[in-house]
MARLO-772636 format. One line per field, with one value per residue: residue number from 1; residue in three letters; x, y, z of N, C-alpha, C in turn. Coordinates in pm, 1 decimal, m for minus. Layout:
<recs>
lodren c(NUM:...)
vokol c(ALA:...)
nc1 c(X:...)
nc2 c(Y:...)
nc3 c(Z:...)
cac1 c(X:...)
cac2 c(Y:...)
cac3 c(Z:...)
cc1 c(X:...)
cc2 c(Y:...)
cc3 c(Z:...)
</recs>
This chain:
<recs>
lodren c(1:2:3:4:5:6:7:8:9:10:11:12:13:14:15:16:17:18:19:20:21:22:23:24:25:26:27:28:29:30:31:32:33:34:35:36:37:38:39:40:41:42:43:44:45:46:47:48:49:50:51:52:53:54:55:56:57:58:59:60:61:62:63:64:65:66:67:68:69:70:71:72:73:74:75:76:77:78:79:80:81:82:83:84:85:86:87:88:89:90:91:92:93:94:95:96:97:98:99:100:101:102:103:104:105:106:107:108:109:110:111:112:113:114:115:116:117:118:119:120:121:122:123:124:125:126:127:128:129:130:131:132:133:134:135:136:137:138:139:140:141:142:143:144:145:146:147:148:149:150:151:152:153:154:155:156:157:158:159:160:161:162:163:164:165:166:167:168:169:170:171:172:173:174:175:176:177:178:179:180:181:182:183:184:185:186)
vokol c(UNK:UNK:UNK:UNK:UNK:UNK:UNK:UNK:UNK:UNK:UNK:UNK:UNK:UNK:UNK:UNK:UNK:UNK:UNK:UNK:UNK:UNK:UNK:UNK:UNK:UNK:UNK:UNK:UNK:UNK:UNK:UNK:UNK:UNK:UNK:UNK:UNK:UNK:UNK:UNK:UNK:UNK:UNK:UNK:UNK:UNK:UNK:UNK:UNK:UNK:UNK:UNK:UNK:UNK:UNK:UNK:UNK:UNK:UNK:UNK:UNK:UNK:UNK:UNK:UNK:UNK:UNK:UNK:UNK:UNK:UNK:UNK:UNK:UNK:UNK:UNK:UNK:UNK:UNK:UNK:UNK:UNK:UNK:UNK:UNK:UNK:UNK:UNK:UNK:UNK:UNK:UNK:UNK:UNK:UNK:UNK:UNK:UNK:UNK:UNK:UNK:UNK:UNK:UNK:UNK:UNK:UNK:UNK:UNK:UNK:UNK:UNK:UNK:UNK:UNK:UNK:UNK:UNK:UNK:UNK:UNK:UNK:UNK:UNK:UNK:UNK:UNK:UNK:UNK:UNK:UNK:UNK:UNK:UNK:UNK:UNK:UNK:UNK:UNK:UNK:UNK:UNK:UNK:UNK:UNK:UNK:UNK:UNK:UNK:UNK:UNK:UNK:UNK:UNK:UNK:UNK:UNK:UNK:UNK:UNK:UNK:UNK:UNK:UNK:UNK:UNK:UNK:UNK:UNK:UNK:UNK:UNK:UNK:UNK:UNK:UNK:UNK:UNK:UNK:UNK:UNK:UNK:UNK:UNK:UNK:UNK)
nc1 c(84.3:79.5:222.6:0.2:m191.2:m501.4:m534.0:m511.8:m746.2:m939.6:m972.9:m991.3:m1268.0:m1422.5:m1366.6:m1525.9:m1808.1:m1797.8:m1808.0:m1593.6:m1388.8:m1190.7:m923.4:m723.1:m368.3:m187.7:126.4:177.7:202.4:149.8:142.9:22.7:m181.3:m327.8:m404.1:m489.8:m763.9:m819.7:m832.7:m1020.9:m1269.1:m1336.5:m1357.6:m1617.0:m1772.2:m1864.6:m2036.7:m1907.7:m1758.1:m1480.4:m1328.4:m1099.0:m885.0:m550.7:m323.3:36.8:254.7:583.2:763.4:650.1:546.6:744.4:862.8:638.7:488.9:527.5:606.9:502.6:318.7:148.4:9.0:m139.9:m423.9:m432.3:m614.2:m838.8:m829.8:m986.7:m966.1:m905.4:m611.4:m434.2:m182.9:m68.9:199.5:356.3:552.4:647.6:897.0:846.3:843.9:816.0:609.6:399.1:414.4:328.1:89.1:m42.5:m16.4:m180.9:m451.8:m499.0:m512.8:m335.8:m284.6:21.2:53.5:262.1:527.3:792.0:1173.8:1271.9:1471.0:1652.2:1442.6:1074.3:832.7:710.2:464.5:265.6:50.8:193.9:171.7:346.4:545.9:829.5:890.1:1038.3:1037.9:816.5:597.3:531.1:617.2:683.7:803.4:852.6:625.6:415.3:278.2:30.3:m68.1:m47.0:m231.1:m465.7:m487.0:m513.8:m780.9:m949.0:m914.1:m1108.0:m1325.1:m1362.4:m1359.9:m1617.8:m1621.0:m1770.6:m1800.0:m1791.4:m1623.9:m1422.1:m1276.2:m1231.3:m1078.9:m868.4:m795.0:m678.9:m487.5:m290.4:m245.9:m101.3:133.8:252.4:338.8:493.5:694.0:772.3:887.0:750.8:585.0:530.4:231.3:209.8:224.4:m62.8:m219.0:m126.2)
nc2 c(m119.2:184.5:460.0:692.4:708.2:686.7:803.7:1055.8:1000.7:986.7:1250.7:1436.7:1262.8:1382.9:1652.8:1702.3:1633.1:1817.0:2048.6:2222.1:2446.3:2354.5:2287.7:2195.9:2141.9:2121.8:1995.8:2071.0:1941.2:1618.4:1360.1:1560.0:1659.8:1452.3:1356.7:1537.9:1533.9:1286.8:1338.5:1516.1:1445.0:1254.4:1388.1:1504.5:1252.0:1168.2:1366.0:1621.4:1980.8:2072.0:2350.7:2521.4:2438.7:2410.2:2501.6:2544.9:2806.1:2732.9:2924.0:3184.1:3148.6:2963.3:2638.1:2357.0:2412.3:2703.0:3073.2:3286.0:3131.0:3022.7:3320.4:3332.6:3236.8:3265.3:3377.1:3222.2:3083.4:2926.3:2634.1:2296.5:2216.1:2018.3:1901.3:1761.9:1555.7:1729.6:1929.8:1804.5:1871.0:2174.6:2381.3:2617.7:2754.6:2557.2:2580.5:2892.4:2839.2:2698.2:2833.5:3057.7:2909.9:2671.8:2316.7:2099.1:1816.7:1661.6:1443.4:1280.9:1139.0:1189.3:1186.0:1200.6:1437.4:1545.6:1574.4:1575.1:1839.5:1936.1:2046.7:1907.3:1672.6:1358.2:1165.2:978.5:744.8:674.3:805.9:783.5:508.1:386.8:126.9:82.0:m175.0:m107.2:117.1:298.7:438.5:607.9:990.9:978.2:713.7:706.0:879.7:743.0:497.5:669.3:754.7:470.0:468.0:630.7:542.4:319.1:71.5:96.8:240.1:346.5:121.8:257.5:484.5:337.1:285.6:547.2:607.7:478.8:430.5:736.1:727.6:506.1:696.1:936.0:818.7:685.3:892.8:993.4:864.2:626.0:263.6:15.1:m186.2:m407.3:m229.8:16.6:m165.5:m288.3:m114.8:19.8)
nc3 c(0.0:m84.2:91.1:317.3:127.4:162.9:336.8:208.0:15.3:220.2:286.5:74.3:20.9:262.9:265.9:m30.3:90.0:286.8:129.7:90.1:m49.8:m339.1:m509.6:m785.8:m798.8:m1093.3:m1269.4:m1588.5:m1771.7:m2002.1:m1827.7:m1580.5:m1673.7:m1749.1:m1506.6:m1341.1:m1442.8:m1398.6:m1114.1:m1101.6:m1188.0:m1074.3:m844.3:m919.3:m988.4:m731.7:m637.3:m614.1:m618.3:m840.8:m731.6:m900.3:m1148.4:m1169.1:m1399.6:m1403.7:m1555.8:m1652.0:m1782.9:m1622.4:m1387.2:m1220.6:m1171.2:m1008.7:m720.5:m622.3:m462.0:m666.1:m846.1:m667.1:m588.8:m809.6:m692.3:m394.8:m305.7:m264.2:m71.6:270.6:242.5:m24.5:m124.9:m364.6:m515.3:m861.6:m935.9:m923.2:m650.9:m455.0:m395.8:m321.2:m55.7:27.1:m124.0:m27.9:228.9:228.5:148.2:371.3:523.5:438.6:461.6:351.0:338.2:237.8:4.0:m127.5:m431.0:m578.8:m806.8:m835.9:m759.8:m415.8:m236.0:11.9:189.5:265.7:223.9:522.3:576.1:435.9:320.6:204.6:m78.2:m206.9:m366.3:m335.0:m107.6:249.4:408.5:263.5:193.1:m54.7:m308.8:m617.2:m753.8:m987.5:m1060.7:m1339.7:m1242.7:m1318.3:m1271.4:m1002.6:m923.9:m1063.9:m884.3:m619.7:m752.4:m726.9:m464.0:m357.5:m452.0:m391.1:m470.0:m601.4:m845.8:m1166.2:m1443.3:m1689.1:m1641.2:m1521.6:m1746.9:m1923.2:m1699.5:m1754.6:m2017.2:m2016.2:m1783.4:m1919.6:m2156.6:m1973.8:m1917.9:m2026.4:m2205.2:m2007.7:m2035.0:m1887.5:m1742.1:m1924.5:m1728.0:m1431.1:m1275.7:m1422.2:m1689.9:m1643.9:m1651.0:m1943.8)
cac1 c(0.0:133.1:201.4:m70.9:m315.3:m584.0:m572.9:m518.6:m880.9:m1046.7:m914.8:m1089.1:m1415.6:m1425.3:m1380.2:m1619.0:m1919.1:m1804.8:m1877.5:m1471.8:m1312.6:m1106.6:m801.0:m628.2:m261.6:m58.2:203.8:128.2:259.7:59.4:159.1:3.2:m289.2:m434.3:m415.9:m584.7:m872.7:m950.6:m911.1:m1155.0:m1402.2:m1358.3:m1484.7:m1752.0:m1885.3:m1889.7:m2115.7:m1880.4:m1712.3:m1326.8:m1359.8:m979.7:m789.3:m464.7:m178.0:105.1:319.1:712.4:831.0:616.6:515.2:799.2:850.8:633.2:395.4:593.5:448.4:403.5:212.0:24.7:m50.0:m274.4:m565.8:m447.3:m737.9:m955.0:m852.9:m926.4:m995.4:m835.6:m506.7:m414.0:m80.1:m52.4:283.7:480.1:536.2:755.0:1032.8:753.0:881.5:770.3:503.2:334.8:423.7:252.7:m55.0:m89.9:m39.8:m301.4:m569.4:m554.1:m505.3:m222.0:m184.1:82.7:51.5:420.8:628.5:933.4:1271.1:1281.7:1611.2:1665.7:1349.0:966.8:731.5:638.0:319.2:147.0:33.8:233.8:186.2:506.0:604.6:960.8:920.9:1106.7:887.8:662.0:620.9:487.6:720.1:666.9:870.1:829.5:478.4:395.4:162.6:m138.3:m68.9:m51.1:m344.3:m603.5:m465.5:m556.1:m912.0:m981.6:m908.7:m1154.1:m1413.8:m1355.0:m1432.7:m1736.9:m1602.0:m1841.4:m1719.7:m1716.2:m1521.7:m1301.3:m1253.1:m1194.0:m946.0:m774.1:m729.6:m607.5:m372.8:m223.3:m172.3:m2.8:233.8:343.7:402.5:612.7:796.5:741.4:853.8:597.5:622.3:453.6:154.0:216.9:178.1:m165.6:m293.3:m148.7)
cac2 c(0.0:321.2:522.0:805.6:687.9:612.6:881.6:1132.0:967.9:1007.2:1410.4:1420.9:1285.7:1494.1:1773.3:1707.3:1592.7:1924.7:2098.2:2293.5:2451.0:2234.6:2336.0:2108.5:2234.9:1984.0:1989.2:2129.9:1798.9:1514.3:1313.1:1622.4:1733.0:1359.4:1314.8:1673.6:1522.1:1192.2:1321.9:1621.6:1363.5:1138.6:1465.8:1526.5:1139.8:1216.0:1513.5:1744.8:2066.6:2156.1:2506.3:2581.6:2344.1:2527.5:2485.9:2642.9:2815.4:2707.8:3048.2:3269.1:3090.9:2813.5:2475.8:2344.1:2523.2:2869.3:3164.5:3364.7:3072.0:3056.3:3468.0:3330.0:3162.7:3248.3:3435.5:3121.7:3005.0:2830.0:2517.1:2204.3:2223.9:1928.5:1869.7:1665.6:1584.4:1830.6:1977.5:1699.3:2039.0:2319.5:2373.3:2736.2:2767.9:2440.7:2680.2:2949.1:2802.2:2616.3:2987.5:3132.8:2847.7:2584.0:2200.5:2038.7:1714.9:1648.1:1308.1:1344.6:1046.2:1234.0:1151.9:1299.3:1475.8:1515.6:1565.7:1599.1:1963.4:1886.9:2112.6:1836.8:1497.0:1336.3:1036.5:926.7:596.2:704.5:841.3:743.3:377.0:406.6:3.4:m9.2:m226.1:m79.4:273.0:391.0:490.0:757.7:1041.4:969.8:616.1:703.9:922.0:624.9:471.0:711.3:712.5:361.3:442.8:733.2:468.4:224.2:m56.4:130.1:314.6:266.0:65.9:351.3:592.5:328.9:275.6:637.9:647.5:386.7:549.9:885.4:666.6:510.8:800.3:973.1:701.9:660.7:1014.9:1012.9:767.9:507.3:149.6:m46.6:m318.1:m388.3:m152.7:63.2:m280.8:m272.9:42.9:74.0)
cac3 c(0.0:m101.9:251.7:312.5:m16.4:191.1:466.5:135.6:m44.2:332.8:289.6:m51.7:31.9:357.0:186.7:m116.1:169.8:329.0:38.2:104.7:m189.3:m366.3:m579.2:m812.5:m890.1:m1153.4:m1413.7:m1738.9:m1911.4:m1984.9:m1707.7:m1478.4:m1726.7:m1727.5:m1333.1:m1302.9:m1501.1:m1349.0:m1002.1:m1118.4:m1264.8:m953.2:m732.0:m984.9:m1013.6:m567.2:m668.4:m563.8:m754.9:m813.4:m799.6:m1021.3:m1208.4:m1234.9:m1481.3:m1378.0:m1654.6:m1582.9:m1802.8:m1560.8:m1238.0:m1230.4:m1127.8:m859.8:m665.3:m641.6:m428.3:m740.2:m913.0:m557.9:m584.9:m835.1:m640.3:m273.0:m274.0:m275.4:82.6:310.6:120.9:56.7:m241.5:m420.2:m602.7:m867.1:m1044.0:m860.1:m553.1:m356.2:m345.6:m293.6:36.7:42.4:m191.6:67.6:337.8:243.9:135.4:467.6:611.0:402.4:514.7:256.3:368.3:141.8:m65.0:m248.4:m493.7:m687.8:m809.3:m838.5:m653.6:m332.7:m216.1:175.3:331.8:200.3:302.5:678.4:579.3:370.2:325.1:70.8:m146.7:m296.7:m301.5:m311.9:34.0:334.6:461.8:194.3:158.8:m223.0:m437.2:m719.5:m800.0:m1096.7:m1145.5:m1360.4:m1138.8:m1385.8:m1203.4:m887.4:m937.2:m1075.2:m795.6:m550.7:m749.9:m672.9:m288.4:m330.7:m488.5:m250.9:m485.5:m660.4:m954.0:m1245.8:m1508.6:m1775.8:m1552.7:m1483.2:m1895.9:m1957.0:m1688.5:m1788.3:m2125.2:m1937.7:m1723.5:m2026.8:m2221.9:m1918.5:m1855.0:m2185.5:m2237.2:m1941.2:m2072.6:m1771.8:m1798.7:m1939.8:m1643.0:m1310.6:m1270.1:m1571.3:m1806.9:m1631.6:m1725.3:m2075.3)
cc1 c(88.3:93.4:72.9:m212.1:m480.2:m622.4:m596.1:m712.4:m967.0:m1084.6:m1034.8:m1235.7:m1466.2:m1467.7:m1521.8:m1753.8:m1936.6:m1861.9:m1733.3:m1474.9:m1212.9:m990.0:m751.9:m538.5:m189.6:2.0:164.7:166.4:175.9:22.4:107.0:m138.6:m355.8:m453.9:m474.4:m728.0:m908.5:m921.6:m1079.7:m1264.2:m1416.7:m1431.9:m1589.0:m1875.4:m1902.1:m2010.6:m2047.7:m1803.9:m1576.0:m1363.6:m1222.6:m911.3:m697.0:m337.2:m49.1:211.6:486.3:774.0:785.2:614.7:606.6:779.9:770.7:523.9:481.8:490.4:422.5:288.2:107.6:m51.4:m185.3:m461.0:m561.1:m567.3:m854.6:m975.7:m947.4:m1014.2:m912.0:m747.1:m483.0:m302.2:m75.0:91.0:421.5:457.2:613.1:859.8:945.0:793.1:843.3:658.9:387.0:316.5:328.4:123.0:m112.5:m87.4:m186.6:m407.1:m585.0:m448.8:m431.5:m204.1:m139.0:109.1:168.7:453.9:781.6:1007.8:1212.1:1440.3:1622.0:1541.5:1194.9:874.2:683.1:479.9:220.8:161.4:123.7:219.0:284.3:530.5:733.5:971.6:957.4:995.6:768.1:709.2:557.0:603.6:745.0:709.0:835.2:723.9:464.0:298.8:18.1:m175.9:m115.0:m210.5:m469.7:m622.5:m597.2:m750.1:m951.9:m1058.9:m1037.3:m1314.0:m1476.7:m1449.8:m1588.4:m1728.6:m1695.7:m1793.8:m1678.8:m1637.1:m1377.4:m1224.5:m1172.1:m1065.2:m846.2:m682.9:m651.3:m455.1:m247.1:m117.6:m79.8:140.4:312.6:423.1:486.0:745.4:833.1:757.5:739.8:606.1:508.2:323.9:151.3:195.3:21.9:m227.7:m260.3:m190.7)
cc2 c(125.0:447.7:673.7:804.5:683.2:739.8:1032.1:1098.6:995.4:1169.1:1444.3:1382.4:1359.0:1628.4:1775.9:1685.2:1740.7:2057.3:2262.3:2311.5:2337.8:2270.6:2211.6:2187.4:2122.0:2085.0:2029.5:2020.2:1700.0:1447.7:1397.4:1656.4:1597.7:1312.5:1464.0:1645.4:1437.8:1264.2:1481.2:1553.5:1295.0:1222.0:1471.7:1409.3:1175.1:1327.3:1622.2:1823.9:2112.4:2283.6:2606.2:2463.4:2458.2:2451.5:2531.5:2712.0:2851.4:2856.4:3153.0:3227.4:3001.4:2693.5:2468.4:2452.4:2651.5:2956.1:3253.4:3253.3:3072.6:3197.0:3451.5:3287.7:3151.2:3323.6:3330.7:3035.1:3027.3:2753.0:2410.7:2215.2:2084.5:1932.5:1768.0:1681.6:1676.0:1878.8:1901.5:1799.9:2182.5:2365.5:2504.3:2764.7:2648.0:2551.7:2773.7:2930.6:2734.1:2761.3:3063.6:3011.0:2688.2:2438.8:2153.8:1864.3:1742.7:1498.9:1361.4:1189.1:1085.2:1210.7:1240.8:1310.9:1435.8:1450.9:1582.9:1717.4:1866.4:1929.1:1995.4:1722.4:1476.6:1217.1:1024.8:831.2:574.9:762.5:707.7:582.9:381.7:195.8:m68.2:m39.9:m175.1:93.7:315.6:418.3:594.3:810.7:1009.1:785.9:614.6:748.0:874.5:604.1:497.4:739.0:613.3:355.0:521.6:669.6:385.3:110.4:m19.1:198.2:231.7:262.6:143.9:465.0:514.3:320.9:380.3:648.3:602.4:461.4:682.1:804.6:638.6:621.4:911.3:880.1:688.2:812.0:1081.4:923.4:628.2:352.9:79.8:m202.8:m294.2:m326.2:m51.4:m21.6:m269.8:m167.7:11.6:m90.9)
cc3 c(0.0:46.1:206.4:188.6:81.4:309.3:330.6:34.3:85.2:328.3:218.6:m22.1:123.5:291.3:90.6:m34.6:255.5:289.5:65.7:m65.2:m240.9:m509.5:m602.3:m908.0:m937.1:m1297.6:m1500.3:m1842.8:m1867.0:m1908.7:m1604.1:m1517.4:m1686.0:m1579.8:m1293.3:m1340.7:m1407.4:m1200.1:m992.5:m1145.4:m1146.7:m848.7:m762.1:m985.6:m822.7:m557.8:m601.3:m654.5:m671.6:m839.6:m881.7:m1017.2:m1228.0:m1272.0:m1454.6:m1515.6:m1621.1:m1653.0:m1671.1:m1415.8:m1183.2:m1212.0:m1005.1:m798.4:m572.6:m558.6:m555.1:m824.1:m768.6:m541.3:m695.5:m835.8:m484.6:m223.7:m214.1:m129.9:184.4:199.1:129.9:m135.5:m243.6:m522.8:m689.7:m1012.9:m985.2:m712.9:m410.2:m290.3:m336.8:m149.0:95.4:46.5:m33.3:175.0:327.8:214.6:270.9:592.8:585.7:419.0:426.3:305.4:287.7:73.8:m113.9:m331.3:m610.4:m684.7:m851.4:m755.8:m516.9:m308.3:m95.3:190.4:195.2:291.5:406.2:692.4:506.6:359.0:187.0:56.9:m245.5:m284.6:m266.1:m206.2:160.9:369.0:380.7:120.8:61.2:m244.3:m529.2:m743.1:m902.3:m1180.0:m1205.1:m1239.6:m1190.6:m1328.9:m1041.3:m850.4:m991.6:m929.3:m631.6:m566.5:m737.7:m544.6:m274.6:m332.8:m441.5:m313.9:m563.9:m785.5:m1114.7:m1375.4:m1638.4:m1776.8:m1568.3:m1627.5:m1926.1:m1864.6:m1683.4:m1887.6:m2065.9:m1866.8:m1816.5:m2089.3:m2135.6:m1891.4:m1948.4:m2188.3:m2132.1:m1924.9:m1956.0:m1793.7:m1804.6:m1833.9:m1503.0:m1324.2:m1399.0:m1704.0:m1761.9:m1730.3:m1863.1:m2140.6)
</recs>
């Protein structure tokens, strides 16, 4: 089990039953655009609403959730932020969003360096005791994944179709061996 998956899908429906804002910030590359979708579709089949999908743009806002890419929706706090794809090294950007009111995942499969933001939940499998086998998921992986947990065994069978397809086509286009869990999906 991928550490934190499960306490991060409890977050998520909380929230969506709460009827909290809900911010999803990912990647601007495939691997970040198709894990922005299904977990937006996964709040929506819940009946609940993302209120900003945001892109970030690496010329203007940089890498990562940045405080100037955060200047553009710290308005929206409190609420609950969602990383997907990036944000494992936000170390600031995390910071100040957990200043200005907003609750933090971060779902990244990127290395980690030292340490991982103390401000937010993270799902990484590459984190410290995180006792999945399986490393090298793309995030549009991790992020089915985490819709499964969210599903809890109920996802209906043309959701799970489409986000198969989405999974796929992120995985590939992050160039991900095709093995283990990634042979699944694609």
């Amino acid at each position: 089990e991928i550490k934190n998956l499960k306490k991060a899908a409890q977050i998520i429906k909380k929230a969506v039953k709460n009827q909290e804002k809900i911010i999803i910030f990912a990647d601007a590359d495939l691997d970040g655009t198709t894990s922005a979708i299904i977990l937006e579709e996964t709040i929506q089949n819940l009946s609940g609403q993302v209120d900003l999908v945001y892109f970030p743009d690496r010329d203007t806002d940089g890498y990562g959730l940045t405080e100037k890419a955060l200047s553009n929706f710290i308005h929206k706090a409190p609420g609950l932020l969602v990383l997907l794809d990036c944000g494992i090294g936000s170390f600031e950007g995390i910071k100040k969003a957990v200043q200005a009111g907003f609750e933090v995942i971060v779902v990244d499969h990127h290395e980690i360096l030292d340490k991982v933001p103390e401000d937010a939940l993270i799902v990484d499998p590459k984190q410290q005791k995180d006792k999945y086998l399986f490393k090298k998921l793309a995030n549009v992986s991790l992020t089915y994944i985490l819709s499964e947990e969210i599903f809890a065994g109920k996802m209906p069978s043309n959701v799970q179709k489409s986000f198969f397809e989405l999974a796929a086509l992120g995985a590939i286009a992050d160039m991900m061996p095709e093995e283990d869990y990634n042979k699944k999906l694609i």
